[in-house]
C-alpha positions as CSV (number, residue, x, y, z in Angstrom):
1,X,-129.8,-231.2,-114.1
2,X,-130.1,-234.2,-111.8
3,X,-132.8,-233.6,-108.5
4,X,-132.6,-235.8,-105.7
5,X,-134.2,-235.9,-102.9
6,X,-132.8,-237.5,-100.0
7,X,-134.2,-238.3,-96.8
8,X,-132.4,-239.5,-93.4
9,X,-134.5,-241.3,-91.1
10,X,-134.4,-240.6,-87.7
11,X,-135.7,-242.9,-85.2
12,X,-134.8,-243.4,-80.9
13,X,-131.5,-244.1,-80.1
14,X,-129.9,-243.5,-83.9
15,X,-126.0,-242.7,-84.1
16,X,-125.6,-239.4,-84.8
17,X,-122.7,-239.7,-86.6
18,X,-124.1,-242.2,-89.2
19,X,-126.4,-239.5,-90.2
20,X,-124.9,-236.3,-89.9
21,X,-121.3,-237.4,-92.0
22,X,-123.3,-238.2,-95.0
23,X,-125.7,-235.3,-95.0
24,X,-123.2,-232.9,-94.5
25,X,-121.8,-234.3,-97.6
26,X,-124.9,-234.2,-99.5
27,X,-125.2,-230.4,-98.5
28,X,-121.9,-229.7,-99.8
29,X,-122.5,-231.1,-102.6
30,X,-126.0,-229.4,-103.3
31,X,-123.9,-226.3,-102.3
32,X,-121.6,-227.1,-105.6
33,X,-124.7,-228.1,-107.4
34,X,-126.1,-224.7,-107.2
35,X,-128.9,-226.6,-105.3
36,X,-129.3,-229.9,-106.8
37,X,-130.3,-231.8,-103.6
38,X,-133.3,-231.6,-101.3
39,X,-132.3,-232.9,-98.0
40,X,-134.2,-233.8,-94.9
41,X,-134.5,-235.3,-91.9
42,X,-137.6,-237.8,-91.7
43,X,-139.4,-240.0,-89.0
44,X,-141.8,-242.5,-88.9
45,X,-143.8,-240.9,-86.3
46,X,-143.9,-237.3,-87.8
47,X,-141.7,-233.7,-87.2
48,X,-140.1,-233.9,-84.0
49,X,-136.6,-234.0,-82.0
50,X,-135.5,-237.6,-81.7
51,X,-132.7,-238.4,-79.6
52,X,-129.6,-240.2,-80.8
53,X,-128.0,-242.9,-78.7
54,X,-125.1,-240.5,-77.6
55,X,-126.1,-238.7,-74.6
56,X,-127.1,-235.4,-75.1
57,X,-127.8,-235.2,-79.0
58,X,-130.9,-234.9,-80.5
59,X,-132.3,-234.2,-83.9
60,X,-135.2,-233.1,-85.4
61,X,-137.4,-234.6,-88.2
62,X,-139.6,-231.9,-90.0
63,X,-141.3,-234.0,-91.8
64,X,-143.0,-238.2,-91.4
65,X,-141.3,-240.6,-93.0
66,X,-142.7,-241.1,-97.0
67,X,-141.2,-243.4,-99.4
68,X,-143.5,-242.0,-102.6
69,X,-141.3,-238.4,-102.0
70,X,-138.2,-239.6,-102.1
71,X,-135.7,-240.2,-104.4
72,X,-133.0,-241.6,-101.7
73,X,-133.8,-242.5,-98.4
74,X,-131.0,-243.2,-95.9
75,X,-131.0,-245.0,-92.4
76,X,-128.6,-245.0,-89.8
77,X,-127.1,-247.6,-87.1
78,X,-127.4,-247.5,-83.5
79,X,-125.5,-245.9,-81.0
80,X,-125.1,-247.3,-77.4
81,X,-123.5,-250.2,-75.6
82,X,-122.7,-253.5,-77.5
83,X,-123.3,-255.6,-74.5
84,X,-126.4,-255.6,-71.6
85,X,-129.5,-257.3,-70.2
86,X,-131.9,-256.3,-72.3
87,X,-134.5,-257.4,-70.1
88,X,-133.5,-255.1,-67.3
89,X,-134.5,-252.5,-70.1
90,X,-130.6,-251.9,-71.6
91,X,-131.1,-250.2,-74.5
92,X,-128.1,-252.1,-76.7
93,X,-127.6,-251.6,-80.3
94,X,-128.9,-255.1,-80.8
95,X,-132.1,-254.0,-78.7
96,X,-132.1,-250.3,-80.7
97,X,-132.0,-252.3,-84.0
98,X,-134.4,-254.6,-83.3
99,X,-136.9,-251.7,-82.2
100,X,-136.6,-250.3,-85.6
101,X,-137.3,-253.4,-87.0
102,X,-140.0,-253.8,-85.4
103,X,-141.9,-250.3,-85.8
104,X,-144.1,-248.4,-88.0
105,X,-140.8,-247.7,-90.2
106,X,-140.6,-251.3,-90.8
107,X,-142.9,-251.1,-93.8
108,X,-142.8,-247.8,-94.8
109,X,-138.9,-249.0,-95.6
110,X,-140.6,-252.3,-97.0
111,X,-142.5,-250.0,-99.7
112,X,-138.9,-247.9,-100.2
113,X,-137.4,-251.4,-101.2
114,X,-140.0,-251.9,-103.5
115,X,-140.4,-249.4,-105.2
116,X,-137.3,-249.2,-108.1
117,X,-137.3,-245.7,-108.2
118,X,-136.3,-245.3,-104.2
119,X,-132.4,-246.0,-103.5
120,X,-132.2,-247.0,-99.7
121,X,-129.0,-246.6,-98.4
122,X,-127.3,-247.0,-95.1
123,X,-124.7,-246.8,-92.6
124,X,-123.2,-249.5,-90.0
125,X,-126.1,-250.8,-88.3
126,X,-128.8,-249.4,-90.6
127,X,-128.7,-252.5,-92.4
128,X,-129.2,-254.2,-89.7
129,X,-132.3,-252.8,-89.2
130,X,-133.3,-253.8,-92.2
131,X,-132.3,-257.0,-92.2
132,X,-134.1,-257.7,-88.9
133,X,-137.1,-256.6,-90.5
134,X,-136.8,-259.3,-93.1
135,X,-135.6,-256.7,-96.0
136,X,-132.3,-257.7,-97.3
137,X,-132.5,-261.3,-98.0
138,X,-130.4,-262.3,-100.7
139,X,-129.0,-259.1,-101.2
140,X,-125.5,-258.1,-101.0
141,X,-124.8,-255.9,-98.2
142,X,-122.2,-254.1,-95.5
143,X,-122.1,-253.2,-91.9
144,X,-120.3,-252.9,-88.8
145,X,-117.6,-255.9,-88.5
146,X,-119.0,-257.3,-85.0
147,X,-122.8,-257.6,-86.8
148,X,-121.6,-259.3,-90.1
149,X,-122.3,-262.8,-88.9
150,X,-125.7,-261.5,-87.3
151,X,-126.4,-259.9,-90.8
152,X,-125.6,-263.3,-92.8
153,X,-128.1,-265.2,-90.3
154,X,-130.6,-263.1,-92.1
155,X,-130.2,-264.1,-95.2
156,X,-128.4,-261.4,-96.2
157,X,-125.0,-261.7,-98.4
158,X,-122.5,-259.7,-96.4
159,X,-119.3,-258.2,-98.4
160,X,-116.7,-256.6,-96.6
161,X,-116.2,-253.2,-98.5
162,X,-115.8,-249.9,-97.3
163,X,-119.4,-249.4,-99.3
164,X,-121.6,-252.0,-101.3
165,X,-123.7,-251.0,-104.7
166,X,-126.5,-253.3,-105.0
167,X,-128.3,-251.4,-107.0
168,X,-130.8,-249.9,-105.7
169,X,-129.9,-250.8,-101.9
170,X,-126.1,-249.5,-100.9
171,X,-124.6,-250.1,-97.7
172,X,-121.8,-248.8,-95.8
173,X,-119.6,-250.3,-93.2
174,X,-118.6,-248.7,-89.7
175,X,-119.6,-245.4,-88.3
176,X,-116.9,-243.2,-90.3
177,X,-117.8,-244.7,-93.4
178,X,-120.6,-242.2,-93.5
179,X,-118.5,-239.8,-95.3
180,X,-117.5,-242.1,-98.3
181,X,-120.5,-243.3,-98.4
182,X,-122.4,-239.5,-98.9
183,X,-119.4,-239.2,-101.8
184,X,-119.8,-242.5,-103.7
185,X,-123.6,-241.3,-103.8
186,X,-122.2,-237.6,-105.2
187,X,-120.4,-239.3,-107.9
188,X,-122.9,-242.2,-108.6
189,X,-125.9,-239.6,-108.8
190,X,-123.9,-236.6,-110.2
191,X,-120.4,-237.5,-111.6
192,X,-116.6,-237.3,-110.1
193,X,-116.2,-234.1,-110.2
194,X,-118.5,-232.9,-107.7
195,X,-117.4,-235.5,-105.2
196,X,-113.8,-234.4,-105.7
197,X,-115.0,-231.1,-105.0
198,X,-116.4,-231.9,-101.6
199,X,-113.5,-234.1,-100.6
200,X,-111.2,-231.0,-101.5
201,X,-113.3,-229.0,-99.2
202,X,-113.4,-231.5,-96.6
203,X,-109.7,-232.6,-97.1
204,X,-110.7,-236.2,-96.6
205,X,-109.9,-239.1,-99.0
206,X,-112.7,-241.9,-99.2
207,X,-111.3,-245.1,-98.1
208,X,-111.1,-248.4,-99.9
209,X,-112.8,-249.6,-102.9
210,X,-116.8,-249.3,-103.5
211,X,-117.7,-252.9,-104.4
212,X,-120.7,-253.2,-107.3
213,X,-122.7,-255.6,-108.0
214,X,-121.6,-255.7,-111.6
215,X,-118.3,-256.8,-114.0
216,X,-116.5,-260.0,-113.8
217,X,-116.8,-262.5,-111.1
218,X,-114.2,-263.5,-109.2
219,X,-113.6,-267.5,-109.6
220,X,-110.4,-267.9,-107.7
């Protein structure tokens, strides 16, 4: 059987919700697996609670950040206000973002991207990050609807699905998407029928269709 090993980044000011929805999905489904999944929760700077952008939550990573040990590595958006002075110190998504972008998990997610055997995923402003740091040009890509245009001035290609399969890079839109996004991962890595097991436990039905880099074009 299928091992993966999947690792959430944490880093200051993450949304807690972009990381917990999909990794209680992916323990669900290891659950169903009979243990199939090895999930953790990373950081660039090493094991060690991390606080979340939502007042009062905090995680913590037990282990540094390493692309060479995992098989997926997944990275959250930011939570906080949309709007502020960020030179009166405001931490804003944008500013959170851009932090990231900016930090020693810059390129250790550089290395992830190129390595073929690392799938990077991510949810609502995770991408973001990414693209900030100069990762997603020319690659097709989701996130939350007020950062699309920001993510196409990086040279990204946005497309406005629930989740985006690039390959080895998939991306998912706003903050709830989370949850379809850990399922299309269940089915892509380990068939339908585990997926539909874990949405039957969580009685939720993914949303909208998963758009893949693949098929026919569209010419009209």
């Amino acid at each position: 059987m299928t091992r993966l090993n999947a690792h959430f980044v944490l880093f200051d000011g993450f949304d807690s919700l972009d990381v917990i929805a999909p990794y209680e999905v992916l323990c669900a489904g290891s659950d169903f697996l009979g243990g199939g999944i090895d999930i953790r929760l990373v950081a660039a700077e090493g094991p060690g609670p991390v606080a979340s952008g939502t007042p009062g939550i905090a995680l913590t990573a037990t282990a540094a950040l390493d692309p060479s040990a995992a098989d997926l590595i997944v990275v959250p958006g930011a939570a906080g206000p949309v709007d502020g002075d960020p030179d009166a110190g405001e931490a804003t998504i944008p500013v959170l973002l851009s932090r990231f972008a900016s930090s020693e998990a810059a390129p250790l997610m550089r290395q992830a991207m190129e390595n073929p055997k690392v799938t990077v995923a991510t949810v609502c402003g995770g991408s973001l990050a990414l693209a900030m740091a100069g990762l997603l040009e020319g690659r097709h890509a989701n996130t939350h609807a007020l950062g699309v245009e920001m993510l196409a001035a990086t040279g990204a290609i946005p497309v406005r699905a629930r989740v985006v399969d690039d390959g080895d890079l998939i991306t998912a839109g706003s903050v709830t998407s989370g949850l379809d996004l850990g399922l299309y991962l269940l089915e892509r890595e380990f068939g339908p029928r585990i997926a539909h097991a874990v949405e039957d436990l969580f009685e939720y039905e993914r949303r909208g269709t998963a758009w893949k880099h693949d098929g026919a074009a569209v010419t009209a």
